[in-house]
Each structure stands twice: as C-alpha cells, then as structure tokens.
C-alpha positions as CSV (number, residue, x, y, z in Angstrom):
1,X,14.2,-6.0,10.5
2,X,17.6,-7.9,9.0
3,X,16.4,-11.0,11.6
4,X,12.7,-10.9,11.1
5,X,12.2,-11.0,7.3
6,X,13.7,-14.0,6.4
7,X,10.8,-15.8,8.4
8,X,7.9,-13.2,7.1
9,X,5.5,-15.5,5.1
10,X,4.2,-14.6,1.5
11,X,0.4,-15.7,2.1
12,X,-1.2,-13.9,4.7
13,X,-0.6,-10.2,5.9
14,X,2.6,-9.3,7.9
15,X,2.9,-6.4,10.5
16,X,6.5,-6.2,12.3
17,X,6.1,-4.6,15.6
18,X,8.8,-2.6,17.1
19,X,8.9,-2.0,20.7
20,X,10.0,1.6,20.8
21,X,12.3,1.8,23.8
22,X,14.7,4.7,22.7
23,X,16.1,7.7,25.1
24,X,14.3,9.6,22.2
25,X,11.3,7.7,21.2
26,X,10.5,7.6,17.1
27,X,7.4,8.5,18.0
28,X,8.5,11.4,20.0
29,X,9.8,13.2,16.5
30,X,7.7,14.1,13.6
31,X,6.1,11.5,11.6
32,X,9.1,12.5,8.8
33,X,11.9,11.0,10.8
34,X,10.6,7.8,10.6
35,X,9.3,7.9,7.5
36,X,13.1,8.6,6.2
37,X,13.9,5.8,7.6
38,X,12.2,3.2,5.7
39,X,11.3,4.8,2.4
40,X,14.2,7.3,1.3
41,X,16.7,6.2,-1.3
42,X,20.4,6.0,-0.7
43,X,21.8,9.6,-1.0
44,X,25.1,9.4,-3.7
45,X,28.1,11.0,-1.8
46,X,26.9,8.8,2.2
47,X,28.5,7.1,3.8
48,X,27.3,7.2,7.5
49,X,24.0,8.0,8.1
50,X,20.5,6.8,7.4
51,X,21.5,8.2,4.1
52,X,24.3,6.1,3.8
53,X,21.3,3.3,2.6
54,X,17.9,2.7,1.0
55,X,15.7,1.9,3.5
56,X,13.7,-0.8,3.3
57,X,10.6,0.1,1.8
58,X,12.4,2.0,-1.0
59,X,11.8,-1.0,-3.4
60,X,10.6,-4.6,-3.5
61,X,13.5,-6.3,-1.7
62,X,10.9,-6.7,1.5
63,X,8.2,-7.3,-0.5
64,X,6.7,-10.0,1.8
65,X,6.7,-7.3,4.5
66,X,3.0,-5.8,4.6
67,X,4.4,-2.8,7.4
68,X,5.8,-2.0,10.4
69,X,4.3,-0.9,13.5
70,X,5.8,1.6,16.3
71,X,4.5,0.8,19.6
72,X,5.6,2.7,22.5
73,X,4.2,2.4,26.1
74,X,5.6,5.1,28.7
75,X,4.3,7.4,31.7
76,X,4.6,10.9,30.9
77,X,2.4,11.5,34.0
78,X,-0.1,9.5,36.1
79,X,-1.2,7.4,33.9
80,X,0.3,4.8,31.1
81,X,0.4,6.0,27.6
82,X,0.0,3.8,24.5
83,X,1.2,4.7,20.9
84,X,1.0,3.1,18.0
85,X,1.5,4.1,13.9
86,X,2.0,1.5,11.2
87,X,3.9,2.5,8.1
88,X,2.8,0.2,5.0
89,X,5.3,-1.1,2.8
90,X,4.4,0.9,-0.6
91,X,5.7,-2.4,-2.8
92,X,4.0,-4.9,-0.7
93,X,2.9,-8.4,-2.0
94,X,-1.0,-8.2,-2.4
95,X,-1.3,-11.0,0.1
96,X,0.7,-9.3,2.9
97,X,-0.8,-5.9,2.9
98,X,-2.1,-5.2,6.5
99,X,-5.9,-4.8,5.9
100,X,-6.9,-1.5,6.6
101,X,-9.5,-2.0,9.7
102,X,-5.8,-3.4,12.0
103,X,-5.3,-0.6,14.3
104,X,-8.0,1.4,13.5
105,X,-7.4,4.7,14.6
106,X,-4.2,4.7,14.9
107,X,-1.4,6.7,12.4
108,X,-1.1,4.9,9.2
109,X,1.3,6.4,6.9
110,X,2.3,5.1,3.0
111,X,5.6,6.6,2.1
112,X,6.6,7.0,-1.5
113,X,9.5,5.9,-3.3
114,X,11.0,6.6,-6.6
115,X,10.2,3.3,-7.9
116,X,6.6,3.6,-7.1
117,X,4.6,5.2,-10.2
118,X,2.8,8.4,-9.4
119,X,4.4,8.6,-6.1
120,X,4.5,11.8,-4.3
121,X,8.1,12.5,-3.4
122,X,8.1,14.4,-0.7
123,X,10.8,13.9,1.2
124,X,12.9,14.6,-2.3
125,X,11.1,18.3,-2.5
126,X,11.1,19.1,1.0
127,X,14.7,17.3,2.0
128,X,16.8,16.7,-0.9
129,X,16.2,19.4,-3.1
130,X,15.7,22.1,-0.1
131,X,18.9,24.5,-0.3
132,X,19.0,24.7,3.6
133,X,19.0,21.1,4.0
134,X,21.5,20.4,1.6
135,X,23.8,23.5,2.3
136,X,24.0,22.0,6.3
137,X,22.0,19.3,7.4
138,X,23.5,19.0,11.0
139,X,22.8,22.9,11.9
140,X,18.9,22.2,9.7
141,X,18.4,18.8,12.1
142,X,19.2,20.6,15.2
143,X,16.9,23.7,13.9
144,X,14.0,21.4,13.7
145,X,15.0,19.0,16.6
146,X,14.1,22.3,18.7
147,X,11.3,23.2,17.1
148,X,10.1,20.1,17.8
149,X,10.6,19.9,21.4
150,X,9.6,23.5,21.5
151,X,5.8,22.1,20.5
152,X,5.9,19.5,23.2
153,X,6.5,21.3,25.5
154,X,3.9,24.1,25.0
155,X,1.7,21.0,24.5
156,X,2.1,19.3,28.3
C-alpha cells in the first residue's frame, strides 16, 4: 500500500487490489483478521506486531484510497476458485469511494475506527477489552486459529 498511494488520484474512485498469494491466504481466516489489519489503532505498550501500528484506514492519512480488494485465485479441487472482498476505507474522500454496484456480490466490509463518529467498535469490545485476549493473545490466536481450520475442514 506504502508504493501505491502516493499515485492514487483524488477525483475518481480508487480500489487497490491485492493478489492474495500467502501460504495462508487472508481470505482463508475470518473476515476479523483482515479487518485488524487496516482499521485497528496502534495498541500503547507494541512494538512488533500488527499492533505495533494504525493501520491504514484508522484515520484520514489514506484518504484518497476508496478500498482495498482481496483477490485470491487457487484450486482446492478440480476446478479454479475465485475470491474476492473489498474493505472500504471508512474516511474516504467522497470522490474516491468505490460505488457500491463494483463487485456486486462479493464481501464488502466498512471497519470502524475511533475517529469515525458513531462507529461501532468492535474489535475494541471483542479484542481489546476481552480479558482472554488481553491476559494471552498468542495462546487466544492459536485457540481461534484451530477453530478456524477446524470449520474448513468439516466444510470440504
């Protein structure tokens, strides 16, 4: 995103499209994951991490950013599979949002973000303010991480 934004107009809408070609693909996790990613806060006390930083979307800084879109292509079997999600920038510039008939049918999430009046903070109620998560976030990752798999796989 550091590369792309600097050439990201500020009169028409802007999608950055990631091609998603991790061991563990971001699409593979729950929708939370990367949704931490580019709308939680810096966390006071990181220092490695995605914690260790705001992400993007926290505030205006990418302003002239409408979203960005996960796409992953892979073969789970005998035929090729195609996902895509977009997650909107919250603090957008009008011009750039990414109208809402682009990738119609597709995931489209709107994170939240303190600086965003009204916003639902639920990452801050259901991460940062859960005792578990706080008390040990490795052994609480690796908890869910399972869980996770454990529903793709009664899923295939």
């Amino acid at each position: 995103m550091k590369k792309a934004y600097p050439k990201t107009p500020e009169t028409m809408p802007t999608l950055l499209v990631i091609n998603d070609d991790l061991m563990v693909p971001l699409l593979d996790w729950s929708q939370a994951v990367t949704e931490i990613g580019r709308y939680t806060p810096k966390s006071p006390g990181q220092d490695t991490g995605y914690l260790a930083e705001d992400g993007p979307f926290v505030d205006a800084r990418c302003a002239r950013l409408g979203a960005v879109g996960v796409f992953k292509a892979d073969l789970p079997g005998a035929e090729v599979r195609y996902r895509f999600a977009i997650f909107e920038n919250p603090h957008a510039l009008p011009a750039v949002v990414v109208p809402p008939d682009v990738a119609r049918g597709h995931p489209r999430v709107n994170g939240a973000s303190r600086s965003k009046r009204g916003a639902d903070l639920w990452l801050k109620k259901d991460v940062l303010e859960n005792e578990e998560w706080m008390r040990d976030p490795t052994e609480k990752a690796r908890r869910v991480a399972k869980e996770v798999l454990d529903e793709f796989s009664r899923k295939d």
